[in-house]
DRENNU-276973 format. One record per residue: x, y, z of N, C-alpha, C in turn. Coordinates in steps of 0.2 Angstrom, whole numbers, plus 5000, padded with zeros to 4 digits. Atoms other than C-alpha are relative to their C-alpha. Layout:
REM DRENNU-276973
XYZXYZXYZ...
END
This chain:
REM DRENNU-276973
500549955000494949004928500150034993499749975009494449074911500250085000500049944999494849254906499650045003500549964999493249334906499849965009500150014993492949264926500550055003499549984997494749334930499950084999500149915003494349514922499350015006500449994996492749514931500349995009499849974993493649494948500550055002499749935000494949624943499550055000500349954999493849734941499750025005500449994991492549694957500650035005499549974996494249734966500150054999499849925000494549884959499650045001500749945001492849964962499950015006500249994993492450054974499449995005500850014998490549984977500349945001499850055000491349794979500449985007499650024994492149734995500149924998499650065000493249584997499549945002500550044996491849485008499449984992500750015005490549494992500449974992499550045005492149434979500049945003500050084996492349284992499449984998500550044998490549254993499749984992500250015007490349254974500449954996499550055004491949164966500549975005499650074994492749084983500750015001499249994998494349184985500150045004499849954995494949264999500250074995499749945003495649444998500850004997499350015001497549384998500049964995500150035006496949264984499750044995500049955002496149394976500850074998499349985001497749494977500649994996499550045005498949374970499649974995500549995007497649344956500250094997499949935001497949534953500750004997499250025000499649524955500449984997500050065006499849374944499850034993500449995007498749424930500650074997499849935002499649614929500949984999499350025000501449524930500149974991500250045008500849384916499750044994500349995005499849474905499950094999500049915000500149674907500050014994500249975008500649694888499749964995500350075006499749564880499449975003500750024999498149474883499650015007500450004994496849474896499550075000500449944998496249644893500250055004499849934998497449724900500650045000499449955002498549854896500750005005499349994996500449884901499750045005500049964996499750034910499549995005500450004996498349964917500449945005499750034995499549824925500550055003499649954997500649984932499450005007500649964995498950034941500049975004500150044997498649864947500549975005499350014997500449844954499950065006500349934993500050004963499749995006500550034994498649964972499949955002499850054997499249804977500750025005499349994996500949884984499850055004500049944994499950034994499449955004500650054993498449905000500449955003499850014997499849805005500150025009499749944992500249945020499150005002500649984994498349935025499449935002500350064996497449825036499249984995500650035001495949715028499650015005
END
């Protein structure tokens, strides 16, 4: 997956007009794949490429560890 696809699913993830169902219906990844996309990218690339900041991989760790505790 190139960057510029990955950044555009981070971001549909993190908006609040975007549901999981219309990330699927568009680039073919569950939510929990979605997730670990998220997850991954913020792990790999928080201080250095992809477009996203240390503090923007703090945020994405966040809301990956509180949407864990909530039912899809």
């Amino acid at each position: 997956m190139d960057d510029a696809t990955r950044s555009e699913i981070i971001e549909m993830a993190l908006s609040d007009h975007t549901s999981f169902d219309a990330i699927e219906s568009l680039h073919g990844l569950s939510a929990d794949q979605v997730k670990t996309l998220m997850r991954n990218t913020a792990i790999a690339h928080g201080a250095s490429g992809c477009g996203i900041s240390a503090r923007g991989a703090q945020i994405i760790n966040k809301v990956l560890s509180f949407a864990g505790h909530l039912p899809l």
